[in-house]
Steps between C-alpha positions, in 0.01 A plus 500: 500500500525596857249356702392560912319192618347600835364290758415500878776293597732289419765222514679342688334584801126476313457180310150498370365481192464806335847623658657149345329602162643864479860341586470259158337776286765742590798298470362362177447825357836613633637170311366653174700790521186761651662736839268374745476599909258380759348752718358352807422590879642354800417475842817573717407677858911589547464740192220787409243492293555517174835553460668383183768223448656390199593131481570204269326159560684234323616726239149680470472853565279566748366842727367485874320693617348472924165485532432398886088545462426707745161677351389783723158475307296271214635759232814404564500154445462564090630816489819634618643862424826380631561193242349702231793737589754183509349368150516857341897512596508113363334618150756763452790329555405214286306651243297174400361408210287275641313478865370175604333461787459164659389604822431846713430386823752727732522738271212714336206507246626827349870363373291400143388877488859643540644228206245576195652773413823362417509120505232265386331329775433145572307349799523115537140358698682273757216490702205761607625771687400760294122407605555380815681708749510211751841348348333405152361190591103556456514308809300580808596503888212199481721293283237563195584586163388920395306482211446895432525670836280830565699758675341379883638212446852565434473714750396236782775276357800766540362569845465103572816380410767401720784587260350836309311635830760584742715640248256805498423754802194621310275261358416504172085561373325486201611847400866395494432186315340718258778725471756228445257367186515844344878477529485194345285575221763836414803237546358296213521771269885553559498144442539381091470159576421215733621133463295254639659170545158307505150544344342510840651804621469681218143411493460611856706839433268572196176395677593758781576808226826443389560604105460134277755695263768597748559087624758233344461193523850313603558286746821451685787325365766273640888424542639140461499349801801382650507322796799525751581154516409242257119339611390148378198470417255366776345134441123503553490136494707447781476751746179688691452829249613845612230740465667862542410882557770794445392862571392747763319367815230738547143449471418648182703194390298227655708371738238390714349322196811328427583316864121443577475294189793324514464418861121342419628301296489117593803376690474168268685679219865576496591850411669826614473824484797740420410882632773752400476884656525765713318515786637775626250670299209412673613319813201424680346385238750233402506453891142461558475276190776276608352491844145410349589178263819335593564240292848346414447512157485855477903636517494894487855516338542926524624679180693445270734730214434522143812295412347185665161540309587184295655293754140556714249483225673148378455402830126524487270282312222744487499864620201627697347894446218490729433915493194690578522770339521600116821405395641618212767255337629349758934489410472165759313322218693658231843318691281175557430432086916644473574188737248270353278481835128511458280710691164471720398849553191705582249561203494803515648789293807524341576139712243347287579666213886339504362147489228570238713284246613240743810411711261550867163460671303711684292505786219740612676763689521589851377123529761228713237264477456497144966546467508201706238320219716603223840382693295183528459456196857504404568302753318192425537492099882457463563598203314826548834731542613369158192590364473858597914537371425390185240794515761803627506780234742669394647783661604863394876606459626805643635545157214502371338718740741741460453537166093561524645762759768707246187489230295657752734740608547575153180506386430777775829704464329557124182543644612817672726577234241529226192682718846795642452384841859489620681786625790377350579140325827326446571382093728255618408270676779152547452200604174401279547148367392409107 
């Protein structure tokens, strides 16, 4: 089968979550025997925009295409004639079976539309971008969660925020808000189905109009882990505990949560906490917050490549997701279980829904004074961490999410056989495992 995964970007200069997700899926589908390429944008201000590059990444086929964001109006921040063009020259030359979309952030909203014709079409939920045009995050320039935003709202957001707002020379109203719903609601059509990897965003996707029939429920799956060098395991009894926090540092994530609890915490207990991430991503922040509760427990350690995921995770003895905003199913959790580190995260969507079963705690979120309870807690009942491993669930295989993947691209592919809606449809198709 061949198969386009496309995304907004990718590794190794992008190491987040749903980039490091597309990476396994693809190269375990490409294990299998399926012709799989990555389509994603890049921002590169030597070269133009969107011009094409073929490349391999570790033996994965992968196209590049420039995308330098330079909207000269709201339109063009979700639609864009120019990677439509890109994407229609991309389609031709690979003639996939299969388009799944992970992400279409830097490219456009009309790339489903110009795919249903010949290739079944698959949209992975990574977050909520598709209602949200502020970055997908349901998250206002306040620092409040959006439950269901009328259009004068969105519109005060785009025109509020510090990242979206100067991106624009004319600011966006309730009229283009509208008009980028509409385009929406046509994209879901081209669309045959939508995997949700939690319950909570699919709930909030079908509360807000989406079709209950079009979503899938599958949540992400999972490599090995291998760490770089050989970790022993820490000794609780012995030493203070590591509490640790591995992601973006922006304030969607909490941040601010996360070092104001920890730093209210009573200077009687021994403890430390591990912070690994960019913050070249939102420098002042990370400045500002570093400025605002110094504390020599805190270490903010920078980032850190996928290879090393083991060696840092084994380091920790619990890992910390203090977001504000609806998260989805959070991959940092997802590596915590792999690594057999439990998890004190925000109650709150998909976050909450991960620790349903056990393996974590939560706390109330957007609270450090009710984090630094919970850390407490933990610290003063020592055999607490041991508790909450015993508890860590299971998690998913990339093999196995592959396989829910090849069903559902079959399962589609027959679809649009069977109702004559392809323009043309290959019998043969390799690579499909028995």
């Amino acid at each position: 089968m061949k198969i386009l995964q496309v995304i907004h970007q990718f590794l190794p200069r992008n190491v987040a979550g749903s980039e490091v997700y597309t990476n396994h899926l693809a190269r375990e589908l490409q294990r299998r025997g399926h012709d799989v390429t990555v389509l994603y944008a890049q921002i590169d201000t030597d070269r133009p925009d969107f011009e094409l590059k073929s490349l391999d990444y570790e033996g994965l086929s992968v196209l590049q295409m420039v995308f330098n964001y330079r909207p000269a109006n709201f339109r063009e921040t979700y639609l864009s004639p120019q990677a439509e063009e890109v994407f229609r020259g991309v389609i031709k030359r690979l003639r996939p079976d299969v388009v799944h979309f992970q992400q279409l952030q830097s490219f456009s909203l009309g790339l489903p539309r110009l795919t249903q014709k010949t290739a079944g079409v698959i949209y992975t939920l990574h977050e909520y971008g598709l209602l949200c045009p502020l970055w997908g995050q349901m998250f206002k320039v306040d620092r409040s969660v959006c439950d269901k935003p009328p259009v004068e709202e969105c519109s005060e957001c785009l025109q509020g925020s510090p990242y979206f707002g100067p991106l624009l020379n004319s600011k966006p109203d309730p009229g283009s808000v509208s008009e980028r719903r509409h385009v929406v609601s046509e994209m879901v059509s081209s669309v045959d189905r939508f995997v949700a990897p939690s319950r909570f965003l699919r709930d909030k996707f079908v509360q807000l109009g989406f079709p209950r029939e079009k979503m899938v429920d599958a949540d992400y799956g999972f490599p090995d882990q291998e760490t770089s060098s050989p970790v022993a395991p820490r000794d609780v009894g012995e030493k203070a505990l590591c509490f640790g926090y591995a992601g973006t540092l922006v304030p969607h994530k909490g941040i601010h949560v996360l070092v104001d609890g920890f730093a209210s915490i009573s200077g009687d207990h021994a403890y430390r906490l591990d912070i690994y991430g960019d913050p070249g991503k939102a420098p002042e922040y990370v400045d500002d917050l570093k400025r605002r509760f110094p504390d020599e427990r805190i270490n903010w350690l920078g980032p850190f490549q996928p290879a090393r995921v083991g060696e840092v995770y084994q380091g920790f003895d619990a890992l910390v997701v203090p977001s504000i905003w609806y998260e989805n199913s959070p991959l940092t959790i997802h590596e915590a279980f792999q690594n057999g580190v439990p998890v004190i995260t925000s109650d709150f969507g998909g976050m909450a829904e991960l620790i349903e079963t056990g393996g974590g705690l939560g706390f109330e979120m957007g609270n450090p004074r009710d984090l630094a309870r919970v850390v407490e807690d933990v610290l003063t009942r020592p055999n607490r961490i041991q508790e909450l491993k015993a508890g860590i669930p299971l998690v998913k295989s990339i093999e196995k999410n592959a396989t829910e993947m090849e069903e559902l691209y079959e399962e589609v592919l027959l679809e649009r056989k069977s109702a004559g809606l392809f323009g043309f449809f290959r019998k043969k198709r390799p690579g499909r495992r028995t």
